[in-house]
N, C-alpha and C positions, 0 to 999 in steps of 0.2 A: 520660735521653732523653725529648724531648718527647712526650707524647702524639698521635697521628696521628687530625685531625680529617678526618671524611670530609664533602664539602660536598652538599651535596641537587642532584642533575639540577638543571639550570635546564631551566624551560620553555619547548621552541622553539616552542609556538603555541599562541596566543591564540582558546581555546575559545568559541564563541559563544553558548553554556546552550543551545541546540538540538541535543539528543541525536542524532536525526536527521541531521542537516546537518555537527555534527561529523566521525560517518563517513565520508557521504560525499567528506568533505575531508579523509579521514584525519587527524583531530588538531584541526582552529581553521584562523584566516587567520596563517603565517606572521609574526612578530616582525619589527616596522621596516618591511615592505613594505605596498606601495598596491593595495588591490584594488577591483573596480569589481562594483556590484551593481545589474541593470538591468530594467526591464522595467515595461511600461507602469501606469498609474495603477491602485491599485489590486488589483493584486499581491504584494505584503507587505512593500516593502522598508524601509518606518517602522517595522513592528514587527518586521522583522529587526536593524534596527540600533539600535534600543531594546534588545531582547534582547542583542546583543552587547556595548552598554556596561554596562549592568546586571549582566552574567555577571562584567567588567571590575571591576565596584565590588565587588562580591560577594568578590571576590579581592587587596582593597586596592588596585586601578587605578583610576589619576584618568582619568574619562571626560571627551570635549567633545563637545558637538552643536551643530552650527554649519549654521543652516537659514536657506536662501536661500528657501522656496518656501510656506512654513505659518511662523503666527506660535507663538511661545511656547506660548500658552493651548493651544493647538490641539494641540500635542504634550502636553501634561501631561495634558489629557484626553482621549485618545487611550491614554495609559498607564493613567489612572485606567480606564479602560473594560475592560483587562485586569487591574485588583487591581494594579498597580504605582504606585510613587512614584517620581519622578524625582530627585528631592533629593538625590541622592547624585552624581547629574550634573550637569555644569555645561552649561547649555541657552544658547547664544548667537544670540541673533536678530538676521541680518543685514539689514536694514531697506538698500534702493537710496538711494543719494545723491539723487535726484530727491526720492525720497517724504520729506524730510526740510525741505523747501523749503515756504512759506506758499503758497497757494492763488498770490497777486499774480506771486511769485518763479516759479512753476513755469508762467507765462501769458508772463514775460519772458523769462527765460533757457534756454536749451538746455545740456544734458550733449554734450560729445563720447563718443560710444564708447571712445577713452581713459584720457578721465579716469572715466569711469563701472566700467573692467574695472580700472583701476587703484587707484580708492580701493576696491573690492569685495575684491581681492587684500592689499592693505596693513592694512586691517580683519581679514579673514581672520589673516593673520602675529599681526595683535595681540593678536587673541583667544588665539591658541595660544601668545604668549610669558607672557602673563598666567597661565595655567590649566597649562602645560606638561602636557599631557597624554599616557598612557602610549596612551591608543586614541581616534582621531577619528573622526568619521562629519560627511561634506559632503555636505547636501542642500539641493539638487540641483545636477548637470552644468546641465541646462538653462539657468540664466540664466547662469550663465559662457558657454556657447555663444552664447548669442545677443547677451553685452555685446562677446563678442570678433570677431562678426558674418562671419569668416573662418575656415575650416579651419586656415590656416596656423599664425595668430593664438592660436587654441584650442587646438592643437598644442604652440604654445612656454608657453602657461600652463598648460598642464596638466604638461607636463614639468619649469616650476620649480617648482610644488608640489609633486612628484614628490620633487623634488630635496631640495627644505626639510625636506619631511618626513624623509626617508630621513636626513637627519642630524641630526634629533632623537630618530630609534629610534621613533619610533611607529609605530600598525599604523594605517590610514588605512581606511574602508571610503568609495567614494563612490557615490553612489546617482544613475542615471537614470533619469527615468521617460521617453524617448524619445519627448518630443514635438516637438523640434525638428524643423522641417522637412528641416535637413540632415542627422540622421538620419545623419552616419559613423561610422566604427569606429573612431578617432584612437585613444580610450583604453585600448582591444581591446589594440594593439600598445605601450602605453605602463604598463599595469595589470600586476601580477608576476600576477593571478588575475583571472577574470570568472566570475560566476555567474548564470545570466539566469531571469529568473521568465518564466511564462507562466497569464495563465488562457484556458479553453476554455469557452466556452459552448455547451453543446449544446440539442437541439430540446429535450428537456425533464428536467427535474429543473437540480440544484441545478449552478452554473458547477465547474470540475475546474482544479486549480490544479497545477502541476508547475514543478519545475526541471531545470536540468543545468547541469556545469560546464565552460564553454567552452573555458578554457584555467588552469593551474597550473602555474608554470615550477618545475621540481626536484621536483616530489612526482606520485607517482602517485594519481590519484583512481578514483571509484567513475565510471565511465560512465555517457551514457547516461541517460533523464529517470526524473526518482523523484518521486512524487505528495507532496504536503504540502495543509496546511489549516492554515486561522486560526480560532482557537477562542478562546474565552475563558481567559486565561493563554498565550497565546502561539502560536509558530508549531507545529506539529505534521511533521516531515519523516516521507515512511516509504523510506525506504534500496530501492531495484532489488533482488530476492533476489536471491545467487548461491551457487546450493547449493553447488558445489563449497568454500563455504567451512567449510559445517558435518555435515560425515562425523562421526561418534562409532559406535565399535565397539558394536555389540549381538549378539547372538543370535539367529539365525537360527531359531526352534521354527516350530510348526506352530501358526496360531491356528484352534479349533476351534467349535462353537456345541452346544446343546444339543440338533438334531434329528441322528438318525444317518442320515436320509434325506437332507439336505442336507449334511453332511459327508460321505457317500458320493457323491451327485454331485461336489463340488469334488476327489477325487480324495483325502480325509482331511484336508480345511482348508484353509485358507489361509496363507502365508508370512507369518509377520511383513518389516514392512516392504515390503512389496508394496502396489499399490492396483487396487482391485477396482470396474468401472464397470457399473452394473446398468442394461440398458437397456427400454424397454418403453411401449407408449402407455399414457396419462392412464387410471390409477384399477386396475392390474395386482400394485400394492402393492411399488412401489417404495422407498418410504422404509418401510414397514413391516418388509422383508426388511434394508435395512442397520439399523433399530433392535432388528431380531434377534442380529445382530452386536455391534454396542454393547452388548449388553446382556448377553451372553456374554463379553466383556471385563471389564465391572464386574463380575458376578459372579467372574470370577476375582483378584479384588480390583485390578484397573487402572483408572486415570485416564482419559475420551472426553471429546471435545468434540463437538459439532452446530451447525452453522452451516446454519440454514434460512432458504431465499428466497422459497418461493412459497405457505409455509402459514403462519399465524399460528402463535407459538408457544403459546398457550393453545390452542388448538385441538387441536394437534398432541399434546400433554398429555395432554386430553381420550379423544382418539382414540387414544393409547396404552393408557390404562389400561384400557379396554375389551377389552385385547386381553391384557392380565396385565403390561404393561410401565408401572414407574411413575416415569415421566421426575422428573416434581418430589421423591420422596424419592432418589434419586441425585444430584439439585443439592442436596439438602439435607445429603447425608448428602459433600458438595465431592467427589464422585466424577466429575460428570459438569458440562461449561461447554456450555449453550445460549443462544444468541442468536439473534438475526432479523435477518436482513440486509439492509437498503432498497437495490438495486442503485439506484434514482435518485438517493440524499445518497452513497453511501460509494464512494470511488475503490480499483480494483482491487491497488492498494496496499497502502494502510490495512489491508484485509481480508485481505491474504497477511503483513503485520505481527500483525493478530490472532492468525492461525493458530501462525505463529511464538510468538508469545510461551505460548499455551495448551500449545506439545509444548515449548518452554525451561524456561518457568515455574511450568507446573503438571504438568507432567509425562505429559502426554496421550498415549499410545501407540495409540490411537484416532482418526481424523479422522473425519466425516463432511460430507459438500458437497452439499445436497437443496436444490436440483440445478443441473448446469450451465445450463439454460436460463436462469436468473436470473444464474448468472455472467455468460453471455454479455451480458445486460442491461446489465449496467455495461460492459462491455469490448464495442462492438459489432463491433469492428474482428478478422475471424475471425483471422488470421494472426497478433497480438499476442495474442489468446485462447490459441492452441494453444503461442506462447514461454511465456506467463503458465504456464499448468497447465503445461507441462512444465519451467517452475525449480522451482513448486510442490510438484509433486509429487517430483521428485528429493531436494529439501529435504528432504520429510516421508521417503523411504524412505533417505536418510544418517542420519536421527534415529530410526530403527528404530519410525518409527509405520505403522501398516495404517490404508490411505487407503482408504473408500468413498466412492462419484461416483454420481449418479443422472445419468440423461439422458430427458425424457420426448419419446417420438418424435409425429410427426405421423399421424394415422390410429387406426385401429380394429383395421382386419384387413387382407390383404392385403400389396401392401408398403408396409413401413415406413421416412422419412426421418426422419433426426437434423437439430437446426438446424446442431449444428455437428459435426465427425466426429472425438472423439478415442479414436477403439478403437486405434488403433495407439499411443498413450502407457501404457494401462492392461495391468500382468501380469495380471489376470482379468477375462474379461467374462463377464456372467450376462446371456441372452437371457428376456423374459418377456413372453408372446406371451396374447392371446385365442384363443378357438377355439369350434366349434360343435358338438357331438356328442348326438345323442338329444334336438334339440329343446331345447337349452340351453347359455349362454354360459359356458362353463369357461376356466379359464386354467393355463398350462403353460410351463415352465421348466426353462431346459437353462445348459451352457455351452460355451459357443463359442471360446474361446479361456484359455489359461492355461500362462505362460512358465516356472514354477517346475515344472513337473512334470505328471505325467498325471490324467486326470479322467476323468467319464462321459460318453462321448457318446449317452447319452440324451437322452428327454423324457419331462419327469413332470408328471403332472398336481400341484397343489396348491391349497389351499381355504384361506379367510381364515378363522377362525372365532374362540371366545373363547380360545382356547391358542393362538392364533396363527397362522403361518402351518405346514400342514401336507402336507408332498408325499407322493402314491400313487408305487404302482408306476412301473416305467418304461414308455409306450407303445408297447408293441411292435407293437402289431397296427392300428396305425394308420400312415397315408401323408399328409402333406400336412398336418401338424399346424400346422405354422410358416407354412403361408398363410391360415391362418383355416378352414378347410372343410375334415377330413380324410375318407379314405375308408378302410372298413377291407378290408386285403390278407389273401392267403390261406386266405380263408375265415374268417378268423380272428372271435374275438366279444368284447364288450367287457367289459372288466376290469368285476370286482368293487366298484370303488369308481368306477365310473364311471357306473354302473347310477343309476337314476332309482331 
């Protein structure tokens, strides 16, 4: 009896080496079919379909580039600019029928639109019979569009190249950069897939690039716009979180910290997989009290990350170690991933990609975010802020990491505004207030809310010093602590450790 050979999956689609963009088209651009890749000059779609034939070669597939719009040179050093060779592609420059004509010849004679769409097309065929290639890329729509000077026109040759190709099994990708004035959808309805780029320029920092996929006939994609970048070595996609895809069973314990005065306000810890939003005006020791945290996680031999926006990270360093926390031997000793986050270059993306890969990758069961106000910087738009942190954060509590959030409010004393309001997303919030008592500025902290269980509804006083931060008693004998100016009830007289 013959041996029973088993034959390897064939691949039904043709990956485009962008990690990124793969996803969110579940898998590549479908095998044999025509898809359309659009969006105005300058948007990425040369180094997207450079990347795709190159992924092509990569994996024994004869590529063609067949460019209606840039000459040859123009594309090879364009590749040379990201560390790529083209050489393994076959580059066809389709040079117009006109521009081929002596100066005398092009002063005599006229092209019919025609004969102009027609030797453009027939050229096309020929290149592709020559080269038989397994993935093409046609750039651009545009001058097809405007040799064939009619929608109808453009319709019917867009549909026999449709056609040709599809019976040679190639995957087709074509590229518009939508300058035409006629500016229709024709290929919308004639494309198996469309993927539309977009850049945003805003009032200031660096332009913000996005895609989404407009349509993919038989496959389900990822919705809905996902930020990318053009970097040196290629395109960079970062995929829309969607928590719900990454739940992993953990353990519910109790994360604890080293003072008993603050684990006895939180009601004995904090919930793994929970996140905790510390709120409080400018210089109350907000990022000091979450790198209390952090810092009680390393010591229990776990992995933190710190993504800081509004303080230098040497500073921050600095200003730790003053206080007995020593950020830099924690990154040294690959316990602890700090970065600095320029809200004006990095799209709110990118940075929930970061996040992701430090609790995938490195195993971070710690997050810290100092602070939303710099988040919001990048995302100015509130209502997309509060979807952002809240796939965000769902993300990080299916991955069983303990999320800390700073938020630093507007004011002093008195009341207090948030720029943006996410206490209803956070299982704990820790309140940290100024106050005045005996002729000096104290500050005092409580908590206000917290969905895992019970806690103290006090308020304690607490001092920054070199052991860090340290909470008194709970205020009893005071009224009106949390408006800046308290008064003391009952006759009552002032703690021990409040005393001058």
């Amino acid at each position: 009896m013959a041996d029973v050979v088993e034959l390897e999956p064939v691949d039904e689609s043709a990956a485009t080496g962008i990690a990124g963009l793969d996803d969110v088209i579940c898998g590549g651009f479908a095998r044999g079919r025509v898809f359309l890749l659009e969006g105005n000059p300058g948007t990425g779609k040369t180094t997207i379909a450079t990347q795709f034939l190159l992924e092509g070669a990569r994996k024994g597939e004869r590529g063609l580039y067949i460019t209606l719009s840039e000459t040859a040179g123009e594309l090879r050093a364009s590749a040379a600019s990201h560390g790529w060779s083209l050489d393994p592609i076959e580059v066809f420059e389709l040079v117009p029928p006109e521009s081929l004509l002596d100066d005398d010849q092009q002063q005599s004679l006229l092209y019919s639109s025609d004969l102009e769409l027609g030797e453009t097309t027939k050229r096309i065929f020929e290149a592709f019979e020559h080269i038989r290639p397994d993935r093409v890329v046609l750039d651009s729509l545009s001058e097809i569009r405007l040799l064939a000077q009619s929608s109808l026109r453009y319709r019917r040759q867009i549909l026999a190249l449709k056609h040709y190709f599809a019976k040679q099994n190639s995957t087709v990708l074509m590229l518009d950069d939508l300058t035409s004035e006629l500016n229709d959808r024709t290929v919308h309805s004639v494309a198996h897939g469309v993927v539309a780029l977009e850049e945003l320029a805003r009032d200031y920092g660096a332009e913000r690039r996005r895609l989404r996929v407009v349509k993919y006939r038989g496959r389900r994609y990822r919705g809905g716009f996902h930020d990318f970048a053009i970097q040196t070595g290629g395109i960079q996609v970062y995929p829309r979180l969607v928590s719900g895809e990454h739940k992993v069973p953990f353990r519910r314990d109790r994360v604890v910290t080293t003072s008993a005065a603050l684990n006895a306000l939180l009601g004995g810890g904090v919930e793994r997989g929970t996140s905790v939003l510390i709120l409080g005006p400018a210089g109350t020791g907000k990022s000091l009290l979450a790198l209390t945290f952090l810092a009680g996680a390393i010591e229990r031999g776990e992995r933190a990350a710190m993504f800081v926006f509004d303080e230098e990270v040497g500073l921050l360093c600095a200003r730790a170690l003053t206080l007995g926390i020593d950020l830099q031997a924690m990154i040294d000793a690959d316990k602890l991933v700090l970065e600095q986050i320029d809200a004006a270059e990095m799209t709110p993306g990118e940075l929930a990609q970061r996040v992701r890969r430090c609790v995938e990758e490195r195993d971070a069961q710690t997050v810290v975010l100092d602070s939303i106000n710099g988040y919001q910087a990048a995302m100015p738009e509130e209502n997309a802020l509060i979807l952002h942190m809240h796939e965000l954060l769902q993300f990080l509590g299916r991955r069983g990491a303990t999320t800390f959030l700073t938020v630093a409010q507007h004011g002093l004393v008195g009341d207090m505004k948030s720029p943006v309001d996410v206490t209803y997303l956070a299982d704990t919030v820790i309140l940290l207030r100024y106050f005045e008592a005996t002729g000096r500025v104290r500050r005092a902290i409580s908590v206000v809310k917290k969905r895992a269980g019970a806690h103290e509804d006090t308020i304690r006083e607490y001092r920054i010093g070199d052991g860090g931060m340290q909470l008194g008693e709970p205020l009893v004998n005071f009224q009106g602590v949390l408006r800046g100016v308290p008064t003391l009830v009952n006759g009552g007289i002032i703690p021990n450790d409040l005393q001058s």
